[in-house]
OpenMM code with the backbone's topology and positions (N, CA, C; nanometers):
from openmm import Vec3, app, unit

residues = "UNK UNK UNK UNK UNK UNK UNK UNK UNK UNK UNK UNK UNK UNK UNK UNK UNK UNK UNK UNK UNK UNK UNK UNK UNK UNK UNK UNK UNK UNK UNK UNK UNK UNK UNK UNK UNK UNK UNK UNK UNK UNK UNK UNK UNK UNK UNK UNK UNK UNK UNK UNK UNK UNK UNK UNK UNK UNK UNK UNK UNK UNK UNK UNK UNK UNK UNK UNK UNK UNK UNK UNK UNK UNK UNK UNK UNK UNK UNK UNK UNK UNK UNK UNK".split()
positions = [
    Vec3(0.0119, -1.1467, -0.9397),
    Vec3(-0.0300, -1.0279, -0.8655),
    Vec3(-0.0749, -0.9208, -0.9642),
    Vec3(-0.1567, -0.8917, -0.9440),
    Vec3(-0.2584, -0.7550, -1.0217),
    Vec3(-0.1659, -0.6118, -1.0343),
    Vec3(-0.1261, -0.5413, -1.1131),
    Vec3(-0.0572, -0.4181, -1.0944),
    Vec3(-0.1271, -0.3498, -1.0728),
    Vec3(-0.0978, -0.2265, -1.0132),
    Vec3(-0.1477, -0.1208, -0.9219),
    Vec3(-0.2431, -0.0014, -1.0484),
    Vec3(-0.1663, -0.0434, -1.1842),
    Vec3(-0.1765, 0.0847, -1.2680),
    Vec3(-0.2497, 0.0567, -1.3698),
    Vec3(-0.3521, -0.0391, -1.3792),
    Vec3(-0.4827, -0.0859, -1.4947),
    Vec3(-0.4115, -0.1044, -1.5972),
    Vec3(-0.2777, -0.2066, -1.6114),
    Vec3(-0.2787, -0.1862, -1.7327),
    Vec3(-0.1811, -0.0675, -1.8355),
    Vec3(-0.1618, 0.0058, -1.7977),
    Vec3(-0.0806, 0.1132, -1.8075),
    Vec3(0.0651, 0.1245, -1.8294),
    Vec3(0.1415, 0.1453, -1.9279),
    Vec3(0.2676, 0.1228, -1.9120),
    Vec3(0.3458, 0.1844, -1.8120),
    Vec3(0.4439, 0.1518, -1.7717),
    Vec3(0.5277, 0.2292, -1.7033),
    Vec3(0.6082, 0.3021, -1.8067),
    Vec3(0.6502, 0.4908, -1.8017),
    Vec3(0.7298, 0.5327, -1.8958),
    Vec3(0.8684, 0.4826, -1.8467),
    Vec3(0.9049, 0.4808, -1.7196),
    Vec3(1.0117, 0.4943, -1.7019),
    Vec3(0.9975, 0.4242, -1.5846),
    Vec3(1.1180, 0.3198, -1.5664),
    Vec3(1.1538, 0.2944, -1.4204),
    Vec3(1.3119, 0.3029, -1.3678),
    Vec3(1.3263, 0.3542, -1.2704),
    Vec3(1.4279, 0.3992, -1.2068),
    Vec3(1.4571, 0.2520, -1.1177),
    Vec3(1.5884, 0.2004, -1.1531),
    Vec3(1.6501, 0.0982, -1.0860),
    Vec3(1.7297, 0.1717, -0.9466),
    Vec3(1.6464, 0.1814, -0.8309),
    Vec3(1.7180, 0.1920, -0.6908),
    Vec3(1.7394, 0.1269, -0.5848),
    Vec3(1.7657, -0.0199, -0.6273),
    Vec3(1.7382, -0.1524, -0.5456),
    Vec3(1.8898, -0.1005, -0.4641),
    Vec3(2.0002, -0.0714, -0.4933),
    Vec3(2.1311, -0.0904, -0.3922),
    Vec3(2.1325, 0.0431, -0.3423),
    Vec3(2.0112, 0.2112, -0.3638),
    Vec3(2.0641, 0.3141, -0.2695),
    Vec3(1.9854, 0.3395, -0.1363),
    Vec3(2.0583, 0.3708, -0.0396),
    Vec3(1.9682, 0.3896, 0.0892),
    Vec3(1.8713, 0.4969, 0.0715),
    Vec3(1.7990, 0.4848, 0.2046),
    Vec3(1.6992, 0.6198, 0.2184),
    Vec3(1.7996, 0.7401, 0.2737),
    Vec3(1.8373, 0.8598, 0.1891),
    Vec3(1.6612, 0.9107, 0.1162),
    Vec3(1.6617, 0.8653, -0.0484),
    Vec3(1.7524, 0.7986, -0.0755),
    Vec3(1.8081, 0.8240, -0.2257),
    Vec3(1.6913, 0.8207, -0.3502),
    Vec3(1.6357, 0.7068, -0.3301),
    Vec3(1.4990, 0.6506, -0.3861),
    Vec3(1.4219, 0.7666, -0.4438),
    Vec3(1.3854, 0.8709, -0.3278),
    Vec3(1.3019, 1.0083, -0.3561),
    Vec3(1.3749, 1.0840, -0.3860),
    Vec3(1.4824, 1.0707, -0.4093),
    Vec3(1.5674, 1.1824, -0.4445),
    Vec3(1.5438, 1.1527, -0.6135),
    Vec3(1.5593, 1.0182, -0.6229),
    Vec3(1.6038, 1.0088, -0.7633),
    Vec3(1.4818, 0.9878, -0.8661),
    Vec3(1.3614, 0.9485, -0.7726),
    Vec3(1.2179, 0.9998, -0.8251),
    Vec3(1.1787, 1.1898, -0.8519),
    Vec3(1.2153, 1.2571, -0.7495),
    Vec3(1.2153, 1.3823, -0.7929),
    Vec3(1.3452, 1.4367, -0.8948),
    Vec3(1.4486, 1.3848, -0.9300),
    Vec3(1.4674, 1.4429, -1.0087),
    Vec3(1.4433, 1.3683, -1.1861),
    Vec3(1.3909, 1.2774, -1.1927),
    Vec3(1.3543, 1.1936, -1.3006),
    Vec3(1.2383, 1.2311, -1.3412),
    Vec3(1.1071, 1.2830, -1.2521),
    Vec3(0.9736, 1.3234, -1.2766),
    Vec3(0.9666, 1.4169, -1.4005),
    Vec3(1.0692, 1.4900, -1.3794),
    Vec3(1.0763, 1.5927, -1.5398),
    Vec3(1.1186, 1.4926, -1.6667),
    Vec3(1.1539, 1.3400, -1.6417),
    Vec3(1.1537, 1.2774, -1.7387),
    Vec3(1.0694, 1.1636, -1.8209),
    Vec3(0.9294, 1.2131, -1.7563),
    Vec3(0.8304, 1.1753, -1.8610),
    Vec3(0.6922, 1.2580, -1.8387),
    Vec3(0.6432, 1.2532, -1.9235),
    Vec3(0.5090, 1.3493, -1.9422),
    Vec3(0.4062, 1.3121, -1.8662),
    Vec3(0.3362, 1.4518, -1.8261),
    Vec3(0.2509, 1.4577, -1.7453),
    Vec3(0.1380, 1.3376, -1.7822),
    Vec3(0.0685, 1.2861, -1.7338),
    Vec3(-0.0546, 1.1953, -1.7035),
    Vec3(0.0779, 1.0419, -1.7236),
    Vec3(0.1809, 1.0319, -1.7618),
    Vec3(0.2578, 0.9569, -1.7535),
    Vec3(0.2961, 0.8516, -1.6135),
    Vec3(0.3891, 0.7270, -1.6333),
    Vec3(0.3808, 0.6476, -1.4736),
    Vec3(0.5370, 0.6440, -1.5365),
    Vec3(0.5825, 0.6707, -1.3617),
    Vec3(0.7246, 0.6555, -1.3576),
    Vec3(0.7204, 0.5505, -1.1882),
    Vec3(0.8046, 0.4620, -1.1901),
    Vec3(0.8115, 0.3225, -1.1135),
    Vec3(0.9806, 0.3775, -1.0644),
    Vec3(0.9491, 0.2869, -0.9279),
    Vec3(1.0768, 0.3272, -0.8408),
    Vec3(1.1116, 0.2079, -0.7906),
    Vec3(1.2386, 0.1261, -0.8380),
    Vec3(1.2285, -0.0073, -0.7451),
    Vec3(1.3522, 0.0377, -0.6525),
    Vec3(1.2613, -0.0297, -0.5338),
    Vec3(1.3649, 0.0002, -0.3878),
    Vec3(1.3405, -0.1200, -0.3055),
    Vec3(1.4878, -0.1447, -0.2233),
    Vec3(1.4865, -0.2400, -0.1467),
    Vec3(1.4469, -0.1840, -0.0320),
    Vec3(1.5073, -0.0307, -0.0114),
    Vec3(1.4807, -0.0094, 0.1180),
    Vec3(1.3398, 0.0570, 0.1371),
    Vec3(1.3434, -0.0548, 0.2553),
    Vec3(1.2129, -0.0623, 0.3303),
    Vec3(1.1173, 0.0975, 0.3545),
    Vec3(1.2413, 0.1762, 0.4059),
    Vec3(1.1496, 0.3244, 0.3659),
    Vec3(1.0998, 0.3845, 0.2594),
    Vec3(1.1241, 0.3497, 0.1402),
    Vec3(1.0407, 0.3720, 0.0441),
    Vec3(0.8904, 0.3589, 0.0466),
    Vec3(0.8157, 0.2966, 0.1222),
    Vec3(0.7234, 0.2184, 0.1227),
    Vec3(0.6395, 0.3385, 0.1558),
    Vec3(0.6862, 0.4488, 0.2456),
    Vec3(0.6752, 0.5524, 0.3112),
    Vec3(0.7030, 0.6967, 0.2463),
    Vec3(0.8119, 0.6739, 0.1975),
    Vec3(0.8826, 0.8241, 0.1779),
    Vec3(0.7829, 0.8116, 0.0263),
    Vec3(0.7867, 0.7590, -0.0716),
    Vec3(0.7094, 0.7820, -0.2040),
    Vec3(0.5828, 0.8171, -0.1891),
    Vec3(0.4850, 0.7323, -0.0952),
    Vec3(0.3698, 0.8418, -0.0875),
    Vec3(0.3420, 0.9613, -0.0275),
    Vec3(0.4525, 0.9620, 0.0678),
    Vec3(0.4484, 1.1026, 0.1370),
    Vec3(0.5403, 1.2269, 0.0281),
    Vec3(0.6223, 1.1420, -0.0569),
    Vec3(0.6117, 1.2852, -0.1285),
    Vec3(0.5774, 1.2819, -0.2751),
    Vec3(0.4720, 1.1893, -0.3012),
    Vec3(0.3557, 1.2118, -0.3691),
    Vec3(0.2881, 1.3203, -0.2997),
    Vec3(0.2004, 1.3320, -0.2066),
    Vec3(0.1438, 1.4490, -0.1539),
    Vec3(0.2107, 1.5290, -0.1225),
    Vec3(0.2829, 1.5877, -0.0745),
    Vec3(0.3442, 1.6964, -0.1044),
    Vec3(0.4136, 1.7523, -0.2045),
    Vec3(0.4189, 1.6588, -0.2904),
    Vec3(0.4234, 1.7324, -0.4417),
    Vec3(0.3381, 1.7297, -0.5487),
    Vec3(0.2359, 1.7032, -0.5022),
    Vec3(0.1244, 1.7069, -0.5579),
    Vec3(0.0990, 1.5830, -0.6757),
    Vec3(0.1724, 1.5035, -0.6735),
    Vec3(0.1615, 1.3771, -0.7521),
    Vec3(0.0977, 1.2539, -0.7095),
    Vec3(0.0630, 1.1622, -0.8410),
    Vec3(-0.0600, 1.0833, -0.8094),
    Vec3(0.0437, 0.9450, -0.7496),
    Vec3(0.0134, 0.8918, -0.6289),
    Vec3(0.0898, 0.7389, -0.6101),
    Vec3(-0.0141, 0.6367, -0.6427),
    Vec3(0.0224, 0.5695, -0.7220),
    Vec3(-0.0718, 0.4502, -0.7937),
    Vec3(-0.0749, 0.3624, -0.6999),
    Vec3(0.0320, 0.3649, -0.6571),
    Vec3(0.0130, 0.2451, -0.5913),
    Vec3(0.1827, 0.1188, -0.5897),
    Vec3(0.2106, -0.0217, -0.4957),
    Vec3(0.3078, -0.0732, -0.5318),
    Vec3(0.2435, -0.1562, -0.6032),
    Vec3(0.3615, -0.2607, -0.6177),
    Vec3(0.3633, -0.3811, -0.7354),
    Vec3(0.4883, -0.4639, -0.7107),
    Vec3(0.5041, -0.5091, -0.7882),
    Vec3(0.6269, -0.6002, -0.7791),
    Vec3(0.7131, -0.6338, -0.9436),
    Vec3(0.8318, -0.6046, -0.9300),
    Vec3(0.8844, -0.6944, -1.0517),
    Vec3(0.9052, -0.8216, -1.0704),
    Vec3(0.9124, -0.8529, -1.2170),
    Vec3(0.9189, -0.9450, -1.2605),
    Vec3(1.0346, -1.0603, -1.1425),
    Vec3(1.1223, -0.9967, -1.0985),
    Vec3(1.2043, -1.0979, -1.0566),
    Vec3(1.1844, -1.0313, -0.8842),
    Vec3(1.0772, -1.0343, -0.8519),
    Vec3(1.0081, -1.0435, -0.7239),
    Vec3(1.0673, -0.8961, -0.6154),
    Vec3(1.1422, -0.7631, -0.6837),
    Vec3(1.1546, -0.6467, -0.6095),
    Vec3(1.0339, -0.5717, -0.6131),
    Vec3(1.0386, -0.5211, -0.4742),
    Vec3(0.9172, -0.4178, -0.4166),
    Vec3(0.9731, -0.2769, -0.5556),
    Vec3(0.8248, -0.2116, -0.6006),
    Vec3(0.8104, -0.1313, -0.7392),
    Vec3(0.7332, -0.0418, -0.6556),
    Vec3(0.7252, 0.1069, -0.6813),
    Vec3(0.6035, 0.1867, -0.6284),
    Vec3(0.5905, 0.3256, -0.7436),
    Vec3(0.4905, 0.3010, -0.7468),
    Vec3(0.4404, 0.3754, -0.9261),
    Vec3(0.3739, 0.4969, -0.9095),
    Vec3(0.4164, 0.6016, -0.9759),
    Vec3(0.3599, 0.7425, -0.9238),
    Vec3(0.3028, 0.8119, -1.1086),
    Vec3(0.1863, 0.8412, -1.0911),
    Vec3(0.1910, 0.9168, -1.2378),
    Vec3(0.2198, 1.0715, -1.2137),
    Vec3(0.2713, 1.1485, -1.2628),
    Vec3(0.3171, 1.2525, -1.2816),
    Vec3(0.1397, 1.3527, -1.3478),
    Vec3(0.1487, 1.4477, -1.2162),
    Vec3(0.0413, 1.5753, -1.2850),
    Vec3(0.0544, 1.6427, -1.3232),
    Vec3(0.1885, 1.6900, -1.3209),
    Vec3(0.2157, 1.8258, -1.3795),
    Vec3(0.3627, 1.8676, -1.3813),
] * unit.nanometer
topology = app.Topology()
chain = topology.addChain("A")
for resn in residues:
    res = topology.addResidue(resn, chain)
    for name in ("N", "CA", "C"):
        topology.addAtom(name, app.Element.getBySymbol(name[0]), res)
């Protein structure tokens, strides 16, 4: 499967495969201050609302959602680069 992000490393990925919704975005907004702007920070979640809640608060926080993907050992990934 093709990744969402050309190629691009991920700076950081946040392991949130065992917390419910909202936790996922919780723990993407407070990690975003932990890598630099034009940077990709990856969120793996089992729960199914992620799928949802990450691009919706990509836009409202004004951040870029790349897009999902998948890991290596087949969990749903959803990759946001950081603007600012």
């Amino acid at each position: 499967m093709s990744s969402p992000h050309d190629g691009h490393a991920v700076a950081l990925e946040l392991d949130c495969t065992t917390l419910p919704c909202p936790m996922p975005v919780i723990e993407l907004a407070r990690h975003l201050g932990d890598v630099a702007a034009g940077e990709l920070i990856a969120v793996v979640a089992m729960d199914a609302a992620a799928a949802v809640d990450v691009p919706a608060w990509c836009r409202m926080k004004g951040q870029e959602y790349v897009g999902a993907d998948v890991t290596e050992d087949g969990r749903p990934r959803y990759v946001v680069r950081r603007l600012g």
